[in-house]
PDB file of N, CA, C and O in Angstrom:
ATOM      1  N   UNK A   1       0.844  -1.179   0.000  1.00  0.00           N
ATOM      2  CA  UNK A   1       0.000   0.000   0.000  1.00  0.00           C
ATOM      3  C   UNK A   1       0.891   1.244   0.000  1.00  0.00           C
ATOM      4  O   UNK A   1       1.964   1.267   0.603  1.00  0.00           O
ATOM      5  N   UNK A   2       0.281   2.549  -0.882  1.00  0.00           N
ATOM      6  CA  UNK A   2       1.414   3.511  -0.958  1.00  0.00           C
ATOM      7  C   UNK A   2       0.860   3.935  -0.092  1.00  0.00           C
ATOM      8  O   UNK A   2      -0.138   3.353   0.333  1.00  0.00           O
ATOM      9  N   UNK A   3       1.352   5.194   0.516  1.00  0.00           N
ATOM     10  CA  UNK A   3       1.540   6.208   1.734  1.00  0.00           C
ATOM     11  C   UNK A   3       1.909   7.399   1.076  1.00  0.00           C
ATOM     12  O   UNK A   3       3.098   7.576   0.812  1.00  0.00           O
ATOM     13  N   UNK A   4       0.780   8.521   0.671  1.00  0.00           N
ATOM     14  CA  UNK A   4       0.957   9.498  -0.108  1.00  0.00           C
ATOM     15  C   UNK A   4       1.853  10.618   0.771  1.00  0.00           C
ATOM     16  O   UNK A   4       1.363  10.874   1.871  1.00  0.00           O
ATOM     17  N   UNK A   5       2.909  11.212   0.485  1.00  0.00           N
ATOM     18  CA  UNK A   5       3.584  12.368   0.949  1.00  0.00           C
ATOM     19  C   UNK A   5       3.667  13.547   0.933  1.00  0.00           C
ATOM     20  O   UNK A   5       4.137  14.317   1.770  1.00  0.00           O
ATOM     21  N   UNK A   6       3.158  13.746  -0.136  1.00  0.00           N
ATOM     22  CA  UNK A   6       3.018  14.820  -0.764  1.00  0.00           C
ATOM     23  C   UNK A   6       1.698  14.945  -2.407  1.00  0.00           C
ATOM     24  O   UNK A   6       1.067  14.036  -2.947  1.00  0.00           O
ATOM     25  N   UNK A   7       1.741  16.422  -2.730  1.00  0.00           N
ATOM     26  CA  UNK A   7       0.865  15.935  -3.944  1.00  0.00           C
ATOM     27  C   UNK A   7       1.574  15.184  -5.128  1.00  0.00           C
ATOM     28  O   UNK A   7       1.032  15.305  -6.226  1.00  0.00           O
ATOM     29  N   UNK A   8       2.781  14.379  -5.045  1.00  0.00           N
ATOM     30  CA  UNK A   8       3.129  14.190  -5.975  1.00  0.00           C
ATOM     31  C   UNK A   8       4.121  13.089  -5.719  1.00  0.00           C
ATOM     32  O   UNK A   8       4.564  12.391  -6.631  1.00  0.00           O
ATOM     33  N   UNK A   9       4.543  12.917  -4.138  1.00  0.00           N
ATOM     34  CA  UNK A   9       5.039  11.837  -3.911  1.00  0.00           C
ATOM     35  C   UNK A   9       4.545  10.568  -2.911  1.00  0.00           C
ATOM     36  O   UNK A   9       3.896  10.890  -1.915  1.00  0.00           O
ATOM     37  N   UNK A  10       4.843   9.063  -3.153  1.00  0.00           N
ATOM     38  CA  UNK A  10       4.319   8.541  -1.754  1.00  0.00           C
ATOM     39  C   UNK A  10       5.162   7.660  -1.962  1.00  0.00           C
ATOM     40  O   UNK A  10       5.780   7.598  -3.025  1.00  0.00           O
ATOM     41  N   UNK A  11       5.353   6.717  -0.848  1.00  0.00           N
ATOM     42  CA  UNK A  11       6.265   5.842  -0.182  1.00  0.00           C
ATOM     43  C   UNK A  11       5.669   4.539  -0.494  1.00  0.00           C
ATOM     44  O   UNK A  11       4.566   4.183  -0.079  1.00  0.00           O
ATOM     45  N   UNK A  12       6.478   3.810  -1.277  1.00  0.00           N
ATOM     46  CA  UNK A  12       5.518   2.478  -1.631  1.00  0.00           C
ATOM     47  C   UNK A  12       5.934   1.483  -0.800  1.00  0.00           C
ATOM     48  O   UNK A  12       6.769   1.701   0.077  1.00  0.00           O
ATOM     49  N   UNK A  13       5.323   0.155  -1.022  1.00  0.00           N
ATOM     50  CA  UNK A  13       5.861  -0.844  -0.268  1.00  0.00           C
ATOM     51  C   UNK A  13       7.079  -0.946  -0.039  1.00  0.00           C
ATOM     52  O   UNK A  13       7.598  -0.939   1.077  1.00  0.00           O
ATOM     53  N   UNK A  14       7.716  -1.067  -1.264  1.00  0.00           N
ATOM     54  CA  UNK A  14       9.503  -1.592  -0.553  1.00  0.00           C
ATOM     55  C   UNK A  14      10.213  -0.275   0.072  1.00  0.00           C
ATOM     56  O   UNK A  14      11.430  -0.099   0.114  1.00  0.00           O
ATOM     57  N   UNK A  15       8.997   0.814   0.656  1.00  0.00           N
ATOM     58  CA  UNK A  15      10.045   1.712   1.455  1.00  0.00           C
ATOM     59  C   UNK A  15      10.222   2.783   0.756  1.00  0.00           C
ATOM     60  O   UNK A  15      10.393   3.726   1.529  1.00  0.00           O
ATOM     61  N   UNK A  16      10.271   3.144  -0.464  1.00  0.00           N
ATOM     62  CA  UNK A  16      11.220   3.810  -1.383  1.00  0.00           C
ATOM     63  C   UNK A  16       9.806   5.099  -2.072  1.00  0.00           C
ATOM     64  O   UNK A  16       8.625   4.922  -2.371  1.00  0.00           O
ATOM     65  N   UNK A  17      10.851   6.530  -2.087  1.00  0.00           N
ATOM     66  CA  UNK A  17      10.136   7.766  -1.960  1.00  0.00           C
ATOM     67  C   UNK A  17       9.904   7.406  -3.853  1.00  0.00           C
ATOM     68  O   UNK A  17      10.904   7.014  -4.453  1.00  0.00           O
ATOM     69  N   UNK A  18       8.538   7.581  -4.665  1.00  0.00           N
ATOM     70  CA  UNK A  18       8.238   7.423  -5.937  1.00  0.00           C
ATOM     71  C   UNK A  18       7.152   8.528  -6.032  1.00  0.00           C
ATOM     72  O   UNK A  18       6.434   9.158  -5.256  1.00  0.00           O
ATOM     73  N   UNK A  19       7.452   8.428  -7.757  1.00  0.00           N
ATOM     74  CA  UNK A  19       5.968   9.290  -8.360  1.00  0.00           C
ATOM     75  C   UNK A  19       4.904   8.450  -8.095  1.00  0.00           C
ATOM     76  O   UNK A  19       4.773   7.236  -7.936  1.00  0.00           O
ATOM     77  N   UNK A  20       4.086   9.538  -8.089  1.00  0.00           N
ATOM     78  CA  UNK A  20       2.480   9.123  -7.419  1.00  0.00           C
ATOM     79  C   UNK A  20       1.990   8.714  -9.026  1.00  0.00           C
ATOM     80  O   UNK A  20       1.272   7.732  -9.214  1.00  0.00           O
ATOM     81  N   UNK A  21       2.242   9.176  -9.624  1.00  0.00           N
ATOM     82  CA  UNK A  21       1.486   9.037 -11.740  1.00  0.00           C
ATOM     83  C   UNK A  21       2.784   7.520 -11.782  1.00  0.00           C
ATOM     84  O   UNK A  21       2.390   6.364 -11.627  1.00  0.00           O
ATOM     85  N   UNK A  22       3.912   7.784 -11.959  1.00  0.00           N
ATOM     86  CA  UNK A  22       4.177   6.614 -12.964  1.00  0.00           C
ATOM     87  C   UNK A  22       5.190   5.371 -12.118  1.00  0.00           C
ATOM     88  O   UNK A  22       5.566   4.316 -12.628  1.00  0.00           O
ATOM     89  N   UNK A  23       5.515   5.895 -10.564  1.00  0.00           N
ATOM     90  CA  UNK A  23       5.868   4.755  -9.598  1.00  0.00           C
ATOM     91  C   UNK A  23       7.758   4.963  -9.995  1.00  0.00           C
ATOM     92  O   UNK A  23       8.565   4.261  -9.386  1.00  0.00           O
ATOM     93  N   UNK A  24       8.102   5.707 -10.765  1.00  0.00           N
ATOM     94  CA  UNK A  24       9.910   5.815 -10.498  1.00  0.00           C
ATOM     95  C   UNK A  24       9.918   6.314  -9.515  1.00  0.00           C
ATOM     96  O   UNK A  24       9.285   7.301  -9.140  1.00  0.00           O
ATOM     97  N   UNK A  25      10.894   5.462  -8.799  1.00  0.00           N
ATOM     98  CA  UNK A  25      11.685   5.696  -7.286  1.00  0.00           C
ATOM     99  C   UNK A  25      12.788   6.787  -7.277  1.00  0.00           C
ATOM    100  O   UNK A  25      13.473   6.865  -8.297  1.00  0.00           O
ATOM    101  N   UNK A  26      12.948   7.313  -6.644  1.00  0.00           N
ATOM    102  CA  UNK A  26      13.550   8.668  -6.129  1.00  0.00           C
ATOM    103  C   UNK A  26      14.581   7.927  -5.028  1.00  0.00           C
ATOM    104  O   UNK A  26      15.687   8.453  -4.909  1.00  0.00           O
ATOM    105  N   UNK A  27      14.310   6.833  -4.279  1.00  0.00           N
ATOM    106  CA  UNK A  27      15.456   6.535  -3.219  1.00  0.00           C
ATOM    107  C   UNK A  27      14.400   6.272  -2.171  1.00  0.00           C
ATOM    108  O   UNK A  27      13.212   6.591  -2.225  1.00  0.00           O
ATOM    109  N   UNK A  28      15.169   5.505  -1.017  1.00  0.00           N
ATOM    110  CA  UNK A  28      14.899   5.374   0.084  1.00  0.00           C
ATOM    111  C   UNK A  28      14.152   6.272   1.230  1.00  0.00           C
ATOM    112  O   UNK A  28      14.642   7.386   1.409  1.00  0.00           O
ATOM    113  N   UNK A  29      13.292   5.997   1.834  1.00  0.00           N
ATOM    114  CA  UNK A  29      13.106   7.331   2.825  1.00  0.00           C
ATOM    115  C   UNK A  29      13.723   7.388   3.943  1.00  0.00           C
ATOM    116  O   UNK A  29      14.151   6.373   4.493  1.00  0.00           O
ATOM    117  N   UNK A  30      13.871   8.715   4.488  1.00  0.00           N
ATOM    118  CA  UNK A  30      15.141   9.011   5.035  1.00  0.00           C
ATOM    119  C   UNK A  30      16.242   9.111   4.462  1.00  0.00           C
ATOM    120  O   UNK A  30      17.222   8.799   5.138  1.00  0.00           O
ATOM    121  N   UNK A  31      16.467   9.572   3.039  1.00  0.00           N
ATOM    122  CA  UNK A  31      17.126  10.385   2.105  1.00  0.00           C
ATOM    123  C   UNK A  31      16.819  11.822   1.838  1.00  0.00           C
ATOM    124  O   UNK A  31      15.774  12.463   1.725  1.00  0.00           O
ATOM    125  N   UNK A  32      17.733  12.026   1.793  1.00  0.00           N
ATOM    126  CA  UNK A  32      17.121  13.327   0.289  1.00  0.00           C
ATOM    127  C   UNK A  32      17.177  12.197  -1.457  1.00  0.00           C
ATOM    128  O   UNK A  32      17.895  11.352  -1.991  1.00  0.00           O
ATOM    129  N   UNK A  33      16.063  12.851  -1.676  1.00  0.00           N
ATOM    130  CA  UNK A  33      15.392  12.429  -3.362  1.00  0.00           C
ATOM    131  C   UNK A  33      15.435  12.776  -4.396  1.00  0.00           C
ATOM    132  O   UNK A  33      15.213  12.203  -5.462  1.00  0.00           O
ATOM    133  N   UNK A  34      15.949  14.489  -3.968  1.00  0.00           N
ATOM    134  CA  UNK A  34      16.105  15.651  -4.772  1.00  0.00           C
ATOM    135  C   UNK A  34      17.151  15.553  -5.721  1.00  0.00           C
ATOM    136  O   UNK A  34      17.297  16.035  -6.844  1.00  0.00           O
ATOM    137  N   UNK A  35      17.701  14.968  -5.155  1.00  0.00           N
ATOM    138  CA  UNK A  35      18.847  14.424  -6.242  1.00  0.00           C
ATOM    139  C   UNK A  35      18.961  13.765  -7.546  1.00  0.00           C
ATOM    140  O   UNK A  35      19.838  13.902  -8.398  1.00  0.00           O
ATOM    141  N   UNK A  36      17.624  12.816  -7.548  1.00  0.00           N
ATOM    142  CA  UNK A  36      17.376  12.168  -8.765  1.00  0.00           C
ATOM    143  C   UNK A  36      16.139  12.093  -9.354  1.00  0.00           C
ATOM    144  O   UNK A  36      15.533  11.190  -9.931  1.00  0.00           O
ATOM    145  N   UNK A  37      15.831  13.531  -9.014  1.00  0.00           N
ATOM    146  CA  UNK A  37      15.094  13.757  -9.946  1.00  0.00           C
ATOM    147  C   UNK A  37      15.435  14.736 -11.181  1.00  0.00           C
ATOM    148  O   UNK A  37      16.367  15.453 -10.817  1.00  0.00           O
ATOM    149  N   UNK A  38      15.063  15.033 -12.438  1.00  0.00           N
ATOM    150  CA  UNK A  38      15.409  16.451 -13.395  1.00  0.00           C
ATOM    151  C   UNK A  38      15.472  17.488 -12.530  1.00  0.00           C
ATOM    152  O   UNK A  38      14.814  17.475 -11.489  1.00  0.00           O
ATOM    153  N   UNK A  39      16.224  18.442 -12.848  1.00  0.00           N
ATOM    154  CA  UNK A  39      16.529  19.500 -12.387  1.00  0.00           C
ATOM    155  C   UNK A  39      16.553  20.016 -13.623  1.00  0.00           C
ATOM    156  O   UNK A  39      16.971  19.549 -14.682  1.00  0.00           O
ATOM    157  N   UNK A  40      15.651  21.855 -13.140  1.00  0.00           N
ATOM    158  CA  UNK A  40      15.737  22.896 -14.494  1.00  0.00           C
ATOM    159  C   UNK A  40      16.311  24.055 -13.471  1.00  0.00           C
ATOM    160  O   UNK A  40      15.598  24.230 -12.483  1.00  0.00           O
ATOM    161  N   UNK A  41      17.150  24.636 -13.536  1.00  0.00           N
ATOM    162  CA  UNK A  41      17.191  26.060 -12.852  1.00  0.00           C
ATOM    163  C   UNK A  41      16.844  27.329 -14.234  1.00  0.00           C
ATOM    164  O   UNK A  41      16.918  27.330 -15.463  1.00  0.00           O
ATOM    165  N   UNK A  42      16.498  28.178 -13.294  1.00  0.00           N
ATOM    166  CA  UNK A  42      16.273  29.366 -13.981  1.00  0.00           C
ATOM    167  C   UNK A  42      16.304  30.529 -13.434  1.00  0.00           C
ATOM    168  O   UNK A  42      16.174  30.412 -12.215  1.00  0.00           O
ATOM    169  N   UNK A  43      16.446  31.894 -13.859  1.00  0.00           N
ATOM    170  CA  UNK A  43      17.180  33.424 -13.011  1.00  0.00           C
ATOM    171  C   UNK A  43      15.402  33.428 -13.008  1.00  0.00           C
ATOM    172  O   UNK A  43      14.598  33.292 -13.930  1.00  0.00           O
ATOM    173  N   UNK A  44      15.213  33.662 -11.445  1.00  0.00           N
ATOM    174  CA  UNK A  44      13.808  34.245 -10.905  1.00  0.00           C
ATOM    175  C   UNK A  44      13.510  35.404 -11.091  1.00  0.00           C
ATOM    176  O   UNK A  44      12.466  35.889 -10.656  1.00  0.00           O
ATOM    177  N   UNK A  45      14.725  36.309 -12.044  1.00  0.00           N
ATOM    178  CA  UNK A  45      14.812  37.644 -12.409  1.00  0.00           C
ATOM    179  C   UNK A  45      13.545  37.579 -13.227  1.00  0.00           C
ATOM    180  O   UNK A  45      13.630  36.760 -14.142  1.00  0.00           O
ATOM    181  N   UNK A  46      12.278  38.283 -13.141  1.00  0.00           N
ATOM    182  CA  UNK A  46      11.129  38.879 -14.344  1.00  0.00           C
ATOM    183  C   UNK A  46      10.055  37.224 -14.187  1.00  0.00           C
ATOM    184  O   UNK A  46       8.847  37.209 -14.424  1.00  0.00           O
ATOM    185  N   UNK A  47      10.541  36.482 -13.923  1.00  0.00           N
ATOM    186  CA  UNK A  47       9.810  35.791 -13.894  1.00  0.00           C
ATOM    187  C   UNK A  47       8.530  35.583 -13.381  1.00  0.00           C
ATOM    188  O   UNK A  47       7.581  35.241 -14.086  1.00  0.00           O
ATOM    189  N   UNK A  48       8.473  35.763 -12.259  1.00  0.00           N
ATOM    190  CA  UNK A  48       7.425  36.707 -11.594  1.00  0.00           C
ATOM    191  C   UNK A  48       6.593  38.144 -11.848  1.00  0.00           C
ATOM    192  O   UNK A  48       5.691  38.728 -11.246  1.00  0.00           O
ATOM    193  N   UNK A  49       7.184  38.338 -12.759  1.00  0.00           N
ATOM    194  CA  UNK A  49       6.626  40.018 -12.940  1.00  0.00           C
ATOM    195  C   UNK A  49       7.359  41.158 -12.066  1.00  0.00           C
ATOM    196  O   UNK A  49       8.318  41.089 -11.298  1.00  0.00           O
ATOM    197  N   UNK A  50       6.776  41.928 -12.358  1.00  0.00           N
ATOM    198  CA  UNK A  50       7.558  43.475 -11.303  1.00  0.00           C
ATOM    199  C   UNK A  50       8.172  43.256 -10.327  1.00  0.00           C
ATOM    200  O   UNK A  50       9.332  43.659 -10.247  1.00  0.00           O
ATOM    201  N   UNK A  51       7.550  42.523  -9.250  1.00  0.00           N
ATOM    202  CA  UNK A  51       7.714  42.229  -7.538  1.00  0.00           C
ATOM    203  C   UNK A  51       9.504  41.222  -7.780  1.00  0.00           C
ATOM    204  O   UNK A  51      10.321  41.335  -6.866  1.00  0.00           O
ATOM    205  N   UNK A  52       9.841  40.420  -8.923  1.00  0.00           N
ATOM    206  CA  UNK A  52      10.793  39.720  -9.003  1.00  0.00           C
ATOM    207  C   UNK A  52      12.074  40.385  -9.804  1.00  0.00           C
ATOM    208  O   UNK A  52      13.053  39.740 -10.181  1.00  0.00           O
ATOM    209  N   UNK A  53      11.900  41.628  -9.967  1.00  0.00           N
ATOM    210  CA  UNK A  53      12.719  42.640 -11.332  1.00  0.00           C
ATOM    211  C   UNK A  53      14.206  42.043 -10.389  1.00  0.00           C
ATOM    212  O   UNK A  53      15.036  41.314 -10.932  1.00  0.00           O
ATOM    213  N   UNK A  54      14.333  42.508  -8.917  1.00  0.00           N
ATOM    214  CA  UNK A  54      15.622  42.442  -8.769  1.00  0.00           C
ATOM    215  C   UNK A  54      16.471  41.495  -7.909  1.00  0.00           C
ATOM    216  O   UNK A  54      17.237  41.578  -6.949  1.00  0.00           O
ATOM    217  N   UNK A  55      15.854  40.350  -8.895  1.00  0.00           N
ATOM    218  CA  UNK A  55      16.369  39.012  -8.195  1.00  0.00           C
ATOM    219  C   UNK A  55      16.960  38.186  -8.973  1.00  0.00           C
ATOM    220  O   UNK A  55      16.603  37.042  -9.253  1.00  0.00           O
ATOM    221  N   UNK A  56      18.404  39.089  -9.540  1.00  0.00           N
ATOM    222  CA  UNK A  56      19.362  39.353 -10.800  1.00  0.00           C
ATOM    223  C   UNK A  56      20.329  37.792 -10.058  1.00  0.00           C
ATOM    224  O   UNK A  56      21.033  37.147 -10.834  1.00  0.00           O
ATOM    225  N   UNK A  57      20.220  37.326  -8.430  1.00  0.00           N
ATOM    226  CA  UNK A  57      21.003  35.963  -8.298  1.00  0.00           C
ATOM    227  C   UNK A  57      20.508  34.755  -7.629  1.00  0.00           C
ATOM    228  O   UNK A  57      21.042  33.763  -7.133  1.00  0.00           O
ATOM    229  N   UNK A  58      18.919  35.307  -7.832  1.00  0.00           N
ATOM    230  CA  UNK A  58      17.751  33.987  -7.487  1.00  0.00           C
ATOM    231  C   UNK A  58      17.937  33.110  -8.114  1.00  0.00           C
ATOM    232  O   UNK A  58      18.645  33.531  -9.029  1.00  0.00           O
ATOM    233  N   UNK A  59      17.685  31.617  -8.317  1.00  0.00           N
ATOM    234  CA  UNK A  59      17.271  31.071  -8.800  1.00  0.00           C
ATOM    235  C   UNK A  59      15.654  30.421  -8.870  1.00  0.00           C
ATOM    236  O   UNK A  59      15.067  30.615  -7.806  1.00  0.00           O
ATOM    237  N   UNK A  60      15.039  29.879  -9.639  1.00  0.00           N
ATOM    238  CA  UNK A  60      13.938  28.991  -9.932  1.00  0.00           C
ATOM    239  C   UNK A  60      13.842  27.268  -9.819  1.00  0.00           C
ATOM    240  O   UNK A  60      13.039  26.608 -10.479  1.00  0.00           O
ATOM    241  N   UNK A  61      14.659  26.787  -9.013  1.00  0.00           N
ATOM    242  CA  UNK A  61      14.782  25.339  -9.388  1.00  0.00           C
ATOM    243  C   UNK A  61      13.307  24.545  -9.330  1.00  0.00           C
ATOM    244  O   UNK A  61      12.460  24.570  -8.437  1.00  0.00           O
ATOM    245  N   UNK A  62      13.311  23.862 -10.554  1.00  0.00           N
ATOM    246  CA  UNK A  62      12.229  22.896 -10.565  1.00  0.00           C
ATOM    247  C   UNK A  62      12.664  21.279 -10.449  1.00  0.00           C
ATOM    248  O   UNK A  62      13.742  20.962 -10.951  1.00  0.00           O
ATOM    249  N   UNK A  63      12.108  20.579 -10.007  1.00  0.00           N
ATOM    250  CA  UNK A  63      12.447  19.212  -9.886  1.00  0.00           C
ATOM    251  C   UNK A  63      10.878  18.064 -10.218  1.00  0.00           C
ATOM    252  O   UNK A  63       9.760  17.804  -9.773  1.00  0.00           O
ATOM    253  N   UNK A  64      11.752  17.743 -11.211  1.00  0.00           N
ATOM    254  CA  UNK A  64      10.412  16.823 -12.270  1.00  0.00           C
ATOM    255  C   UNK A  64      11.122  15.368 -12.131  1.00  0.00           C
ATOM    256  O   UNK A  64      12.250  15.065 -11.740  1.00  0.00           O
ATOM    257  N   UNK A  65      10.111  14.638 -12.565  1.00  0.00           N
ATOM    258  CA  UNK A  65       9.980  13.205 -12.669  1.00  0.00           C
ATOM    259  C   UNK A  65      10.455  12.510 -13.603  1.00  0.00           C
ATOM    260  O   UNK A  65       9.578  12.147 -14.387  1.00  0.00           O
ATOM    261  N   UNK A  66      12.118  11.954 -14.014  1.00  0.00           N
ATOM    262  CA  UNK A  66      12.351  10.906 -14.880  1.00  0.00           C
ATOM    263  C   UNK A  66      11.782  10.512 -15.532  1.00  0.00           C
ATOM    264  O   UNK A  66      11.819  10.481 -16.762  1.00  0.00           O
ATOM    265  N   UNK A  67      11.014  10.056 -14.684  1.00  0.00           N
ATOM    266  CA  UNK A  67      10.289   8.825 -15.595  1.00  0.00           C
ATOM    267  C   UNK A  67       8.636   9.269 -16.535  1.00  0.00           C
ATOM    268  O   UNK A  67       8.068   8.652 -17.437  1.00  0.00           O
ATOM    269  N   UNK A  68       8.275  10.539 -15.855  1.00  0.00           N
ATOM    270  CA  UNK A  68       7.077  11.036 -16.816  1.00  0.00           C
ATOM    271  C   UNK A  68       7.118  12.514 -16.431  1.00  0.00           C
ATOM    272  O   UNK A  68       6.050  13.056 -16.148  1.00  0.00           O
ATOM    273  N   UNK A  69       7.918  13.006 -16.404  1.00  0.00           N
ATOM    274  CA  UNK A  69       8.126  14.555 -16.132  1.00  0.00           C
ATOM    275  C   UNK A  69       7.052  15.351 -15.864  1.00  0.00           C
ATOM    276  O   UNK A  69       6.690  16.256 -16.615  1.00  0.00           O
ATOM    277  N   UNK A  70       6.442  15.025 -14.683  1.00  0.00           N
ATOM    278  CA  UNK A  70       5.597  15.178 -13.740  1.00  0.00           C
ATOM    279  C   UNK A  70       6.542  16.296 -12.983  1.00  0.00           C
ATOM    280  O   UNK A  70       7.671  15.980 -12.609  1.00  0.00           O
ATOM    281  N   UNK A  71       5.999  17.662 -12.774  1.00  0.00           N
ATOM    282  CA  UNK A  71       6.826  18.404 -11.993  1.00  0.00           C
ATOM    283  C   UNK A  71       6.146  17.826 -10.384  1.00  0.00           C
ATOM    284  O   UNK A  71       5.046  17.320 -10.162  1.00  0.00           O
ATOM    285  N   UNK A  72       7.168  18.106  -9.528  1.00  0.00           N
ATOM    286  CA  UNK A  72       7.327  17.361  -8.159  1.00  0.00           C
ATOM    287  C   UNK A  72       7.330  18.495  -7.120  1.00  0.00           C
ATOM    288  O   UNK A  72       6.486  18.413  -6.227  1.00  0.00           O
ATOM    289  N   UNK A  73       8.286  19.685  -7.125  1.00  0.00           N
ATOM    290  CA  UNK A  73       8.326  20.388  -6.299  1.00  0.00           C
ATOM    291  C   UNK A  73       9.440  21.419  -7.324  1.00  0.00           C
ATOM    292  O   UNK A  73      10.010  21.323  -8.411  1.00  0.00           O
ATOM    293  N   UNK A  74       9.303  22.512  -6.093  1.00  0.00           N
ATOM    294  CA  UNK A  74      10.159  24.035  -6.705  1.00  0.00           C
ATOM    295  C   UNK A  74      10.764  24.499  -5.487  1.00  0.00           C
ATOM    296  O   UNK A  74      10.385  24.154  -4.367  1.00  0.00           O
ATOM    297  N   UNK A  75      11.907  25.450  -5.777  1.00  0.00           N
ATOM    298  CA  UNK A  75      11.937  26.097  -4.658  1.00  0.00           C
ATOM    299  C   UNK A  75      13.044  26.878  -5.216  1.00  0.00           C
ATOM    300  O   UNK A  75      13.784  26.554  -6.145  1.00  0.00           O
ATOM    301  N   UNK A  76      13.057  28.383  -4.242  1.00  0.00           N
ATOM    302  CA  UNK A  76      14.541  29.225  -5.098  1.00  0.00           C
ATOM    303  C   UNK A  76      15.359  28.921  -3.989  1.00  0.00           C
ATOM    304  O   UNK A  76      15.216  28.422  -2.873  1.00  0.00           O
ATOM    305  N   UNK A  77      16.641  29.591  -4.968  1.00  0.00           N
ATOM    306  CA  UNK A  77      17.777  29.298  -3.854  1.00  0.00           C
ATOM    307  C   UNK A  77      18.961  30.204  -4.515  1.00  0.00           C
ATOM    308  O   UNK A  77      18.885  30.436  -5.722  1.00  0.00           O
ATOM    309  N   UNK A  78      20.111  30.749  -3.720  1.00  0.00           N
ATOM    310  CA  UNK A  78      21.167  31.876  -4.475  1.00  0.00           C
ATOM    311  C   UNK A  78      21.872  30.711  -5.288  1.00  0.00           C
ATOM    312  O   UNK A  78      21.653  29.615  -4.771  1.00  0.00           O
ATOM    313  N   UNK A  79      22.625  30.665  -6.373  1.00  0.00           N
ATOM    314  CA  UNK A  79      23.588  30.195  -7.490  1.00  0.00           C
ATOM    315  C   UNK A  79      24.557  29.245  -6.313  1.00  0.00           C
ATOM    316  O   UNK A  79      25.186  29.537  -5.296  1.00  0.00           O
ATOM    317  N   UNK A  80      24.309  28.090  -7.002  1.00  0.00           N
ATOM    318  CA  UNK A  80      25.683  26.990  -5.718  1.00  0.00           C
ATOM    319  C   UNK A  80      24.783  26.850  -4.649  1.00  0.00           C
ATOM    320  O   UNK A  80      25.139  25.707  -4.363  1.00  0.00           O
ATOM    321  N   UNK A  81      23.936  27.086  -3.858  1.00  0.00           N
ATOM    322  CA  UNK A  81      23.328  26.733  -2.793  1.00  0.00           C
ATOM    323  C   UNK A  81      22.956  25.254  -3.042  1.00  0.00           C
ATOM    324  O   UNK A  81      22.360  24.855  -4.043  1.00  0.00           O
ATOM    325  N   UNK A  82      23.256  24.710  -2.310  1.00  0.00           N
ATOM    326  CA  UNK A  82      22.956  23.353  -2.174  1.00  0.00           C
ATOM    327  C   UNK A  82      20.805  23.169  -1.864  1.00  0.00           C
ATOM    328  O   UNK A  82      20.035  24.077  -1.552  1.00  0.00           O
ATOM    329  N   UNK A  83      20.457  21.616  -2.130  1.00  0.00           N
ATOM    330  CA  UNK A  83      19.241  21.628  -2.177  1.00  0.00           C
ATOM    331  C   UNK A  83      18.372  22.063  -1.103  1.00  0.00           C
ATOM    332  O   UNK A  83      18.979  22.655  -0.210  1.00  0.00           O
ATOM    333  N   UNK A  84      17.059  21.931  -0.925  1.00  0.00           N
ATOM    334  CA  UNK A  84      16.413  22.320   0.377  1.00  0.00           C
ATOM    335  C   UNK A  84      15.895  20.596   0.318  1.00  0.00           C
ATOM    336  O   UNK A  84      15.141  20.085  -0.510  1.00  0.00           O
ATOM    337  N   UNK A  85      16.476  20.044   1.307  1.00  0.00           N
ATOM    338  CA  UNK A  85      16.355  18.624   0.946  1.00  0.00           C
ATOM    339  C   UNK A  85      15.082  18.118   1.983  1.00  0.00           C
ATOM    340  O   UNK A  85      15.366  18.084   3.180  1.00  0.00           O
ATOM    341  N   UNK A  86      13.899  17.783   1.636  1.00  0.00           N
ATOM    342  CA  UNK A  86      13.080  17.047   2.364  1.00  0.00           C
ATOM    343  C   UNK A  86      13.445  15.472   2.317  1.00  0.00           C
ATOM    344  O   UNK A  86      13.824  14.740   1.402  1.00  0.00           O
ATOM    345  N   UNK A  87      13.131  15.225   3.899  1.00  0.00           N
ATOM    346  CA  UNK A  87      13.899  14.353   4.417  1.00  0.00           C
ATOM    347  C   UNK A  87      12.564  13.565   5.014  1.00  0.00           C
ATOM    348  O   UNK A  87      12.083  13.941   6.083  1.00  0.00           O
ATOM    349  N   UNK A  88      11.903  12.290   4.167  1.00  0.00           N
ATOM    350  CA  UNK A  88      10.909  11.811   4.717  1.00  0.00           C
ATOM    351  C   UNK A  88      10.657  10.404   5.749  1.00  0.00           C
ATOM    352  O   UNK A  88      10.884   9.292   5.273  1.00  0.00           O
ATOM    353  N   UNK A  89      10.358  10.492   6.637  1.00  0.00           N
ATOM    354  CA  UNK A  89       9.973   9.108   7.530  1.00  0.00           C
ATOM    355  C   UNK A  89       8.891   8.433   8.171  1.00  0.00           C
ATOM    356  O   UNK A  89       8.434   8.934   9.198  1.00  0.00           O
ATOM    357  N   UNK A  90       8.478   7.520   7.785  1.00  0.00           N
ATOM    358  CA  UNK A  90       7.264   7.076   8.561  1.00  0.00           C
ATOM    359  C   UNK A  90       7.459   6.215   9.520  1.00  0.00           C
ATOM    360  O   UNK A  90       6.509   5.813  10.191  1.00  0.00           O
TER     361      UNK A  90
END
């Protein structure tokens, strides 16, 4: 039985953090996952509109699904910042 985590992830039987649409595993829980999934970065500069004009060393990271590029989660972060790693356990 899965164990939904999120809108986009859940924990299946053998343990392991997967897409909720097509079941590729991301890793173990009690990992970070973020790791294997696609990664897109992008300058959060304009992206947003007006309110984002001067966020010339934001980034946009998106993190999608291998296996059916299902976007998963987002989050910004400055250039080189390492991930914001959710760390799941049941």
């Amino acid at each position: 039985m899965n164990v939904r985590i999120s809108a986009s992830l859940v924990i299946n039987d053998m343990g392991q953090i997967a897409c909720m649409d097509c079941g590729h595993e991301f890793g173990p829980q009690g990992k970070p996952w973020k790791e294997a999934a696609q990664i897109d970065e992008a300058p959060l500069k304009g992206s947003g509109g007006h309110p984002y004009s001067n966020a010339s060393n934001i980034l946009l990271r998106r993190f999608y699904c291998p296996g059916c590029a299902k976007l998963i989660d987002t989050e910004t972060a400055l250039h080189g910042d390492p991930f914001l790693n959710d760390i799941v356990k049941l």
